[in-house]
C-alpha positions as a Markdown table, in Angstrom:
| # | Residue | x | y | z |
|---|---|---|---|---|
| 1 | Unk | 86.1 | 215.3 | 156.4 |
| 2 | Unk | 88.0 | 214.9 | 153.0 |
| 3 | Unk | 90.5 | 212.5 | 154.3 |
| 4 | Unk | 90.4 | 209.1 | 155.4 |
| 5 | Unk | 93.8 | 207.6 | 157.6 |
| 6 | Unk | 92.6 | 204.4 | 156.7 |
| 7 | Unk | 90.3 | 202.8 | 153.8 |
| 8 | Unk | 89.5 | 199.5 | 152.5 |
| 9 | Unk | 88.7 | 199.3 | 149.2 |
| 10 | Unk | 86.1 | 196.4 | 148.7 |
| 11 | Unk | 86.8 | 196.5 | 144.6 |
| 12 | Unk | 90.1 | 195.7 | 144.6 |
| 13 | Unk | 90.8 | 194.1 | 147.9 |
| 14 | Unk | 93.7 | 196.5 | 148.9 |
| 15 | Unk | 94.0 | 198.4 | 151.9 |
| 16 | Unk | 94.5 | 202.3 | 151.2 |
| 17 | Unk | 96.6 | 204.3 | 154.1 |
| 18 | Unk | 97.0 | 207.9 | 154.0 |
| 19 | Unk | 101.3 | 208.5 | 154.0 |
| 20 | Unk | 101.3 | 210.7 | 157.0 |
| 21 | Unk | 105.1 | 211.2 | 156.4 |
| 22 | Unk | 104.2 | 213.2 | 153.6 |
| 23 | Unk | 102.0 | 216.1 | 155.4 |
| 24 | Unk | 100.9 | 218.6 | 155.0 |
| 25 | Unk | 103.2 | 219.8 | 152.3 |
| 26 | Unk | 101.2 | 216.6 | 150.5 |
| 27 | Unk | 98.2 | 214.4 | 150.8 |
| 28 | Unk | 99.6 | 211.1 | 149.2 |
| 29 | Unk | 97.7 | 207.8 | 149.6 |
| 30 | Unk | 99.2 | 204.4 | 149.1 |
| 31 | Unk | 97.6 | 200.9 | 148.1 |
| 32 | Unk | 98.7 | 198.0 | 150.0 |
| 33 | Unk | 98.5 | 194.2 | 149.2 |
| 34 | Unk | 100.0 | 192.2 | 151.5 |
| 35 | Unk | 100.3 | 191.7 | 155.6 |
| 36 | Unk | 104.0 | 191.9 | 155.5 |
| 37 | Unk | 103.5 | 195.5 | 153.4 |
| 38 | Unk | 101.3 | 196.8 | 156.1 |
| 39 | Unk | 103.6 | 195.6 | 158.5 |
| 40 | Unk | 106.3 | 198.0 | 156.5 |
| 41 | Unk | 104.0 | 200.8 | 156.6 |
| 42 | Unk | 103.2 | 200.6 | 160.6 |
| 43 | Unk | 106.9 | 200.2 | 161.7 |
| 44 | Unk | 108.2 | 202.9 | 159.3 |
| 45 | Unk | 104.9 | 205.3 | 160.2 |
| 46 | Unk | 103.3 | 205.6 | 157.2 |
| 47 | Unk | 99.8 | 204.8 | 159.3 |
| 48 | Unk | 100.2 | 206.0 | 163.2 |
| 49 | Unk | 98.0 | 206.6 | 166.2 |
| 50 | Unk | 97.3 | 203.1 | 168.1 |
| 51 | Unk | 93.9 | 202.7 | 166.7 |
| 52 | Unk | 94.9 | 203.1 | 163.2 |
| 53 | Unk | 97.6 | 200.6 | 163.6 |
| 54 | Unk | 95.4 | 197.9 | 165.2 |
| 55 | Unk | 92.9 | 198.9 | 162.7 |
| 56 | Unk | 95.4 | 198.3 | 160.1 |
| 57 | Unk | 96.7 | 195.2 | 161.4 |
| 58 | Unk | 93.3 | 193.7 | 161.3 |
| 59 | Unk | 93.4 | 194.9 | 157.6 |
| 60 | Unk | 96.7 | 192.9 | 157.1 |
| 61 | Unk | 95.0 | 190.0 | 158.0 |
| 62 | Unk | 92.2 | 191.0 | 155.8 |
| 63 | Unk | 95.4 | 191.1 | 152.9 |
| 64 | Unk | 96.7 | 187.8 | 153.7 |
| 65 | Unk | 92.6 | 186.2 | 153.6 |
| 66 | Unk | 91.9 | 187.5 | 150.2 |
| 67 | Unk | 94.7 | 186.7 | 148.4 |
| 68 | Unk | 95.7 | 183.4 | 149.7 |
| 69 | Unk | 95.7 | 180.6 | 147.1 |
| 70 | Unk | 95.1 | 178.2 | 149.8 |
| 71 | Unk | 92.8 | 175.2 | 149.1 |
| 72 | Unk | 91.6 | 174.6 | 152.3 |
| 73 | Unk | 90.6 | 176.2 | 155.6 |
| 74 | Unk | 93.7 | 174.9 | 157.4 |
| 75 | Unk | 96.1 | 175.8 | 155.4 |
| 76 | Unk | 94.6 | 179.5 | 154.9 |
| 77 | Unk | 95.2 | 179.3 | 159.0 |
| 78 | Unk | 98.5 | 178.8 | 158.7 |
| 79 | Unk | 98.9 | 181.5 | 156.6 |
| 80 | Unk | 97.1 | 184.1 | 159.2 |
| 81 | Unk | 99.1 | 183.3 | 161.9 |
| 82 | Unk | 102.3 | 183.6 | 159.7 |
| 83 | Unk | 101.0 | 187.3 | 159.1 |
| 84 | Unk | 100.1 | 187.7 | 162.4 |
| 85 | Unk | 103.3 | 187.0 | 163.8 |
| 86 | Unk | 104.6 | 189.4 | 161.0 |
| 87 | Unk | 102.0 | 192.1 | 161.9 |
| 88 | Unk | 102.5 | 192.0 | 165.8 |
| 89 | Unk | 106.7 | 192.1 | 165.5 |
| 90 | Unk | 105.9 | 196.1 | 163.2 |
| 91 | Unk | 105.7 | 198.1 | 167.2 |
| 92 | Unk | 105.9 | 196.8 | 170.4 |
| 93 | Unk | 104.0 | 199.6 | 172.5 |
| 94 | Unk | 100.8 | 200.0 | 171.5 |
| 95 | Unk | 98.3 | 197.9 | 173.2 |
| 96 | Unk | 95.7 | 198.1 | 170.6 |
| 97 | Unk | 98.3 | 196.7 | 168.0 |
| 98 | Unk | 98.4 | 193.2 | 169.5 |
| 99 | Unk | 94.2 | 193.8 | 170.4 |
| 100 | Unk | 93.4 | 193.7 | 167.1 |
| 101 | Unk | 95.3 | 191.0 | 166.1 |
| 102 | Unk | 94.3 | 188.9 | 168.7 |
| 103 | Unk | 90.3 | 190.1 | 168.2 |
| 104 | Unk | 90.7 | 188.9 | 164.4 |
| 105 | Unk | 92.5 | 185.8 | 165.4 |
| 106 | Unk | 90.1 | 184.5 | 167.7 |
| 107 | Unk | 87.4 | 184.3 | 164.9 |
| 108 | Unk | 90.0 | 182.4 | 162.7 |
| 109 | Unk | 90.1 | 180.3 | 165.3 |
| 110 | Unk | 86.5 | 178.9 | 165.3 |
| 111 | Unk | 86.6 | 175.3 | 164.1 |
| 112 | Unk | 82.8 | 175.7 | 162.6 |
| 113 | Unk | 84.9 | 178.3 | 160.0 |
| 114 | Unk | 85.7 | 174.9 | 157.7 |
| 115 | Unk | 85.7 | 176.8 | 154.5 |
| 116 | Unk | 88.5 | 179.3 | 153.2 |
| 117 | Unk | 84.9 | 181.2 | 151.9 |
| 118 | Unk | 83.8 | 181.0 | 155.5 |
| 119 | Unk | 87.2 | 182.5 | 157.2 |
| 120 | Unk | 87.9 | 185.1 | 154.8 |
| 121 | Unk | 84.5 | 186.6 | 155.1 |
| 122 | Unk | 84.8 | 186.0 | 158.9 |
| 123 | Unk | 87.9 | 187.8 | 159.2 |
| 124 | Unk | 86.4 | 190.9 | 156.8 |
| 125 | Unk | 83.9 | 191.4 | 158.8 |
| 126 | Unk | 86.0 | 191.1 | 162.3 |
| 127 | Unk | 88.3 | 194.2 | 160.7 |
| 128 | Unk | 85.0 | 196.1 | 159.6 |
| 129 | Unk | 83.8 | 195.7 | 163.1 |
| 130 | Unk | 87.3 | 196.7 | 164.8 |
| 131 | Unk | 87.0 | 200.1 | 162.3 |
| 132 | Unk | 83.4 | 200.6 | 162.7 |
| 133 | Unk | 83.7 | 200.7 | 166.6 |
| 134 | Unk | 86.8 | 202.7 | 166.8 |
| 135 | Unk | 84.7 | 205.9 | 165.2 |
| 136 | Unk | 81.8 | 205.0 | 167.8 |
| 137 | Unk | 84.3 | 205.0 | 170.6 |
| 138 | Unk | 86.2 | 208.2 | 169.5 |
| 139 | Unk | 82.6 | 210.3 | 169.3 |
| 140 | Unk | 81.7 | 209.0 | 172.8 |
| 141 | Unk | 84.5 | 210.2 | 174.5 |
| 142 | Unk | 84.4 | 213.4 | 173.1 |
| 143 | Unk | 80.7 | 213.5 | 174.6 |
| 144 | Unk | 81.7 | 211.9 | 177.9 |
| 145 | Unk | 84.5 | 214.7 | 178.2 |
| 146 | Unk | 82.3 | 217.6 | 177.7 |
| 147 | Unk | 81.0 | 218.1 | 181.0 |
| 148 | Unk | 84.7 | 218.2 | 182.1 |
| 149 | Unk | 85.8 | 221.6 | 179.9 |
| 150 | Unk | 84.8 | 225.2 | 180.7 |
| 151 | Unk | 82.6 | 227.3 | 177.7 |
| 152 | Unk | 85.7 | 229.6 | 176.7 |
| 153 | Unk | 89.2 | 227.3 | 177.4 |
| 154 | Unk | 92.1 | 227.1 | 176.4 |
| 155 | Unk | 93.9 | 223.8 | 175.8 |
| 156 | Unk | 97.3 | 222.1 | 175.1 |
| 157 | Unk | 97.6 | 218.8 | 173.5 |
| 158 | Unk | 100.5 | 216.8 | 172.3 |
| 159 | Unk | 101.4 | 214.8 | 169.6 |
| 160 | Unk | 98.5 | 214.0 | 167.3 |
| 161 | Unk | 95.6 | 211.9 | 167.9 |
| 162 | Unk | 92.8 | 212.9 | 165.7 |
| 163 | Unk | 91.4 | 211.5 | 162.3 |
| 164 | Unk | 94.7 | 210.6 | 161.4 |
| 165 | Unk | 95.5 | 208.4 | 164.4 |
| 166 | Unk | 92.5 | 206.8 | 164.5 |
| 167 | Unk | 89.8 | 205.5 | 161.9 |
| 168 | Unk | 88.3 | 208.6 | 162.1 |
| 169 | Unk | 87.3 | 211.5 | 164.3 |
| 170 | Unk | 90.3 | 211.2 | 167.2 |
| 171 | Unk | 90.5 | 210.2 | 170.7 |
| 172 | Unk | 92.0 | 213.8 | 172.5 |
| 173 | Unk | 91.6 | 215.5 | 169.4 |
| 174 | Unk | 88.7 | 214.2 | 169.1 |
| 175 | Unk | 87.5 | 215.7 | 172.7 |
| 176 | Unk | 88.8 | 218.9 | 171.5 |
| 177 | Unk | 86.4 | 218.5 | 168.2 |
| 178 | Unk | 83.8 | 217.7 | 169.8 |
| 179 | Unk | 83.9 | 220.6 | 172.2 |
| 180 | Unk | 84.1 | 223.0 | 169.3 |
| 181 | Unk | 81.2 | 221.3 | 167.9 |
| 182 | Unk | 79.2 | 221.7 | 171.0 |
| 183 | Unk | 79.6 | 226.0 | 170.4 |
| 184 | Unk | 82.5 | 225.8 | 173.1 |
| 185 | Unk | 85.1 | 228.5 | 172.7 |
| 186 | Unk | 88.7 | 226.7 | 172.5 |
| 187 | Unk | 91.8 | 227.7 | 171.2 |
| 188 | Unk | 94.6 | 224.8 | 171.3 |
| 189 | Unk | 98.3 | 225.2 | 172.5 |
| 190 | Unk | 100.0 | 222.6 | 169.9 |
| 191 | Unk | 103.4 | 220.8 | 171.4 |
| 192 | Unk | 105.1 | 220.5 | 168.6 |
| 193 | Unk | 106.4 | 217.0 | 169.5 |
| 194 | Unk | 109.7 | 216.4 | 168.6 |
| 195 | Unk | 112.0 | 214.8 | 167.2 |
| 196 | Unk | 109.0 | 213.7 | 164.1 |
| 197 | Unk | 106.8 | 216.9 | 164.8 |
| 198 | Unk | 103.3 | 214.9 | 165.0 |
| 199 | Unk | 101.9 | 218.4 | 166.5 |
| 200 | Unk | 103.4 | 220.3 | 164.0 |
| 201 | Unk | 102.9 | 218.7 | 161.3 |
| 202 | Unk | 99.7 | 216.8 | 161.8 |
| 203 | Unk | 97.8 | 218.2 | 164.4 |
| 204 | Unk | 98.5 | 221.7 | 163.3 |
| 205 | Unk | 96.9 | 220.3 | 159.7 |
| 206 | Unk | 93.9 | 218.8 | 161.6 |
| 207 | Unk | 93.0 | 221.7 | 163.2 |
| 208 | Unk | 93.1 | 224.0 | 160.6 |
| 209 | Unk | 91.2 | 221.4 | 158.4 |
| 210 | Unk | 88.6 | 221.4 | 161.7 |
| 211 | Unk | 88.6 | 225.6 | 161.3 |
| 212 | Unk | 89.6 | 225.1 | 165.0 |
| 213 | Unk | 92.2 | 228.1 | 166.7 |
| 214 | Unk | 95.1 | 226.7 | 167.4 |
| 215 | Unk | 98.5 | 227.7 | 168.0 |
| 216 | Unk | 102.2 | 225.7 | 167.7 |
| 217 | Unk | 104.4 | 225.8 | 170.3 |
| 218 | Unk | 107.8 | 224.2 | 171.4 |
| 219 | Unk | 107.3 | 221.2 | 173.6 |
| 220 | Unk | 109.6 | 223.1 | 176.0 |
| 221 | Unk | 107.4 | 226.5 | 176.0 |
| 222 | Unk | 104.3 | 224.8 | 177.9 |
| 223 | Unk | 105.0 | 225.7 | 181.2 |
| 224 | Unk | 105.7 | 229.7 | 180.2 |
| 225 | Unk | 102.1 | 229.6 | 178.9 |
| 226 | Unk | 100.7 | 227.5 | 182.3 |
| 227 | Unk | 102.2 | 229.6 | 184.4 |
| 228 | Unk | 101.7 | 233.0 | 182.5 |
| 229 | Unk | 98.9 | 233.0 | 180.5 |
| 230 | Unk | 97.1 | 230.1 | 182.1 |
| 231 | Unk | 95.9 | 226.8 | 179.9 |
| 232 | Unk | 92.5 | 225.2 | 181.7 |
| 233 | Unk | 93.6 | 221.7 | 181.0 |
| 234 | Unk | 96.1 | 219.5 | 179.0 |
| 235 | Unk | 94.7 | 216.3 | 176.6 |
| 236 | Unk | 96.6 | 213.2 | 175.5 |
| 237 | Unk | 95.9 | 210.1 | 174.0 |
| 238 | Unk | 97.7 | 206.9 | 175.2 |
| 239 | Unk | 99.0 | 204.3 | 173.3 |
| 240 | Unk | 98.8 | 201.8 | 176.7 |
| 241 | Unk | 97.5 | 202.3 | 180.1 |
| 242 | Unk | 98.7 | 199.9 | 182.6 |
| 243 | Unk | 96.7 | 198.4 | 185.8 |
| 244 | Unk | 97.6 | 200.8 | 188.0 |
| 245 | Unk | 96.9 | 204.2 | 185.7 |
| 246 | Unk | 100.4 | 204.5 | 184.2 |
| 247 | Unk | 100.0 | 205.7 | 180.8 |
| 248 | Unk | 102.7 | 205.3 | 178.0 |
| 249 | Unk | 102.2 | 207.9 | 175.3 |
| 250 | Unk | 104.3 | 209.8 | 172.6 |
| 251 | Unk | 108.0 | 210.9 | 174.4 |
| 252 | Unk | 107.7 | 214.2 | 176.1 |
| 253 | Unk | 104.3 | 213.1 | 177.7 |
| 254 | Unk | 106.0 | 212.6 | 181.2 |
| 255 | Unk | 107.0 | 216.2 | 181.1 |
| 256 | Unk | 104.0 | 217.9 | 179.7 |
| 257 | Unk | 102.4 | 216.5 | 182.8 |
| 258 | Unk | 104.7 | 217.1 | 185.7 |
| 259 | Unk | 104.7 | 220.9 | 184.6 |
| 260 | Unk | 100.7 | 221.0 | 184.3 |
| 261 | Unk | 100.8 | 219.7 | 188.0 |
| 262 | Unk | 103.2 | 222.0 | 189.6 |
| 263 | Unk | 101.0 | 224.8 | 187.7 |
| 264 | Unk | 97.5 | 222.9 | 189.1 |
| 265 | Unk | 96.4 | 222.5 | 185.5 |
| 266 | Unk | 94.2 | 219.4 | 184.8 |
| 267 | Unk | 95.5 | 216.4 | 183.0 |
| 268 | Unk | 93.2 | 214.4 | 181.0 |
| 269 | Unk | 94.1 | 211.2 | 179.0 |
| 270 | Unk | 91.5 | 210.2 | 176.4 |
| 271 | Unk | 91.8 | 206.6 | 176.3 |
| 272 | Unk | 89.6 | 204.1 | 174.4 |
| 273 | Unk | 89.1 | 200.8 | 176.7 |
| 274 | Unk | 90.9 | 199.0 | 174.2 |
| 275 | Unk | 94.4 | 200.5 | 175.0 |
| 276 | Unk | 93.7 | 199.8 | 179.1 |
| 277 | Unk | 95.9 | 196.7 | 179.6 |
| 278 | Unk | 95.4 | 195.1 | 182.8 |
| 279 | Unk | 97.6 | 192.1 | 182.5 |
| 280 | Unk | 100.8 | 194.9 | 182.5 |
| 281 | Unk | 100.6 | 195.8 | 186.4 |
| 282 | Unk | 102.7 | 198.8 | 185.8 |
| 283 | Unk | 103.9 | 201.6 | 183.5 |
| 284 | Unk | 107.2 | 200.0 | 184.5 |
| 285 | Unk | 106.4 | 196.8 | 182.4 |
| 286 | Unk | 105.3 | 198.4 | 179.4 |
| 287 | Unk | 108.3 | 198.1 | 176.3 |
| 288 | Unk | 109.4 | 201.3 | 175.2 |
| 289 | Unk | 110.5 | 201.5 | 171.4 |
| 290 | Unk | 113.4 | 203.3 | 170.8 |
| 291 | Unk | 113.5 | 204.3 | 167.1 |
| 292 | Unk | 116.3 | 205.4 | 164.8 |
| 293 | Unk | 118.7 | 207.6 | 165.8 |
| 294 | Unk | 118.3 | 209.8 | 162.3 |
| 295 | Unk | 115.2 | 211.0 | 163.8 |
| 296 | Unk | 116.8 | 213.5 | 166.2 |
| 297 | Unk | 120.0 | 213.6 | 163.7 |
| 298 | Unk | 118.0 | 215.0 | 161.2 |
| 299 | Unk | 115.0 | 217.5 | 160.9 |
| 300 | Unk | 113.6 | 217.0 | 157.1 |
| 301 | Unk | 116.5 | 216.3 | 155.1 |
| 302 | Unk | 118.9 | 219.1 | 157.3 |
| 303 | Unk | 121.2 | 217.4 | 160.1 |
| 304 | Unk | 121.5 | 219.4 | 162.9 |
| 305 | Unk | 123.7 | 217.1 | 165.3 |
| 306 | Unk | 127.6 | 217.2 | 165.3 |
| 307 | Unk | 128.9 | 214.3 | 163.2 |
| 308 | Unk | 129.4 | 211.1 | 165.5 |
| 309 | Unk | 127.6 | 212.1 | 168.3 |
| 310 | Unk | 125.3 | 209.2 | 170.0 |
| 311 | Unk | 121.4 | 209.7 | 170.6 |
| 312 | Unk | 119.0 | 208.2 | 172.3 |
| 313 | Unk | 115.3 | 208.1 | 170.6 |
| 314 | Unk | 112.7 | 206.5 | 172.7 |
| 315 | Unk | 109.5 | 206.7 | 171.0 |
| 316 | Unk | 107.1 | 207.0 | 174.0 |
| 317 | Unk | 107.3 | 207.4 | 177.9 |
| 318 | Unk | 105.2 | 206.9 | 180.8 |
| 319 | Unk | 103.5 | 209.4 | 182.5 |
| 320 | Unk | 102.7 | 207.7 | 186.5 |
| 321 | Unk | 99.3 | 207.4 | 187.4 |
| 322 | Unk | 99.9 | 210.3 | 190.1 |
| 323 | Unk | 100.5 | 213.5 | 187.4 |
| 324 | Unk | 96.5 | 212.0 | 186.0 |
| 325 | Unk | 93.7 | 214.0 | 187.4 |
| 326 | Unk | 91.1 | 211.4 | 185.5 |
| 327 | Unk | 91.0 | 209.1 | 182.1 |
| 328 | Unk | 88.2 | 209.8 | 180.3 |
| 329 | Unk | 86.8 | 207.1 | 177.7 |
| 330 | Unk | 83.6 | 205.9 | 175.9 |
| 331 | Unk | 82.5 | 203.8 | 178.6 |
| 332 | Unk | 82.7 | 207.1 | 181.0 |
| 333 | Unk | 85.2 | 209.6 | 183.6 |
| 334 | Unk | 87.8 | 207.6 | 185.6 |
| 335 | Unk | 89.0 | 209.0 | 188.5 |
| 336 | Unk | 91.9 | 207.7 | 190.9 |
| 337 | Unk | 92.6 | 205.3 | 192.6 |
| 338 | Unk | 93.1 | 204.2 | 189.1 |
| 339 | Unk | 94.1 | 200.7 | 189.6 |
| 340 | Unk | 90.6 | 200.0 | 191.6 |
| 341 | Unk | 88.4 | 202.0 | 189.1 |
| 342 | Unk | 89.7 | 200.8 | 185.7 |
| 343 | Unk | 89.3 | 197.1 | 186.8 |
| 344 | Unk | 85.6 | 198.5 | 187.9 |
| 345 | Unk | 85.0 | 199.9 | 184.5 |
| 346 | Unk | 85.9 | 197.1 | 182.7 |
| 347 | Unk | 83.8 | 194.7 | 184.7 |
| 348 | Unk | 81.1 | 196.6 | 184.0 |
């Protein structure tokens, strides 16, 4: 892979974020500082994909450790959970997000950390450890998923949740990688996903990068190709999955998979156990972010919306346990009834 979503460079203590608003017409990377700079960057999507932002929230922290000029360990605290706060306030959906935070946190919190030595070498090694097992968990659900896809399939995905969402390798992308790794013959049906064009833009990228066949479509073309030239299964990511099975992932996630039941097509959700959130009983509890409205006004720099007309531009929906034929993730398949087999999984 010649790209990395996320990088910390050890050198000069700065965190290094591919500026995925740029692609593909570039491949810029930006340097950043400072927790309440990568704050910037996650709310304004510069890094994206809930295990790049959790990764890069534990990187914030990371920031804020190294180039404190506190003298003592308690004051270097109070510091952290200042950038903390900062860091958690950038999204409100993701799970993984607040995960990391809270991961990283909970080492700061040791009282036998006395030192401001001791804490920021703590807290290093908590965000190498958060990265490290991201690209572990990506590769095994790839694996666990293989069983699950015919030899010669074809496949539609929305939004984008490869390399670029994640540390590296991807969580559905990453099933679709793998699968063309393992000699498997997959093309990919690419929702564009509107109104920011993830699919377009990014996945589209990733694939080609990947030498994978792929081809973009309009979000609203998925059930001509289900119905007429058949697709063997859809693949998302999440960015939450509730108790129950509700799963809240990018806007237009609810509709890809009411059309892929009515046409009997499987729908997979590659999840990583850290974005399984059994403390929100429901997809009805999870917050929804709604974004700008210049998102839908605008495509690029071209408006294509009547002057004063209102929008609405919710970042994410949730898709009800019912339209999920199974979650797949590194710890194995999960079938319903979801709200019984998740807590199982986890307690094992």
């Amino acid at each position: 892979m010649t790209y990395h979503s996320i990088e910390w460079l050890e050198d000069s203590g700065t965190l290094r974020l591919l500026d995925q608003r740029k692609l593909p017409e570039a491949t810029e990377y930006l340097d950043y500082a400072d927790a309440e700079e990568v704050a910037t960057a996650i709310h304004d999507m510069i890094v994206r994909g809930a295990p790049a932002i959790g990764a890069a929230a534990a990187y914030g922290l990371v920031l804020t450790a190294t180039h404190s000029q506190a003298q003592d360990a308690g004051a270097l605290r109070d510091e952290l959970e200042a950038a903390a706060a900062t860091l958690a306030a950038s999204r409100p959906t993701a799970v993984n997000l607040f995960g990391a935070i809270k991961r990283v946190m909970a080492r700061v919190a040791d009282e036998e950390l006395d030192t401001v030595a001791g804490l920021r070498d703590a807290v290093l090694a908590e965000a190498h450890a958060i990265a490290d097992e991201d690209v572990r968990i990506n590769k095994a659900i790839g694996l666990n998923a293989l069983p699950l896809l015919p030899d010669t399939c074809t496949a539609i995905h929305h939004c984008n949740t490869g390399s670029l969402a994640t540390v590296d390798y991807g969580t559905a992308l990453g099933i679709i990688r793998t699968a063309h790794e393992h000699g498997k013959r997959i093309q990919v049906l690419v929702d564009e996903t509107r109104p920011r064009l993830q699919g377009a833009k990014l996945t589209a990228w990733e694939l080609k990068e990947l030498g994978i066949p792929h081809r973009v479509i309009a979000d609203g073309a998925s059930g001509h190709y289900m119905r007429t030239q058949g697709v063997d299964f859809c693949v998302v990511g999440c960015d939450r999955v509730a108790a129950n099975g509700d799963t809240a992932n990018k806007i237009g996630t609810y509709n890809l998979a009411v059309v892929a039941h009515e046409n009997g097509v499987p729908f997979y959700v590659a999840a990583p156990t850290t974005t399984i959130d059994l403390d929100t009983p429901t997809g009805d509890d999870i917050e929804i972010e709604e974004r700008t409205p210049d998102e839908v006004h605008y495509v690029g720099q071209t408006r294509i919306t009547p002057a004063g007309v209102e929008v609405g531009n919710p970042a994410f929906d949730v898709t009800p346990a019912r339209y999920i034929t199974a979650i797949i993730t590194e710890r194995g398949v999960v079938y319903p009834p979801f709200e019984e087999n998740l807590r199982k999984l986890l307690r094992e």
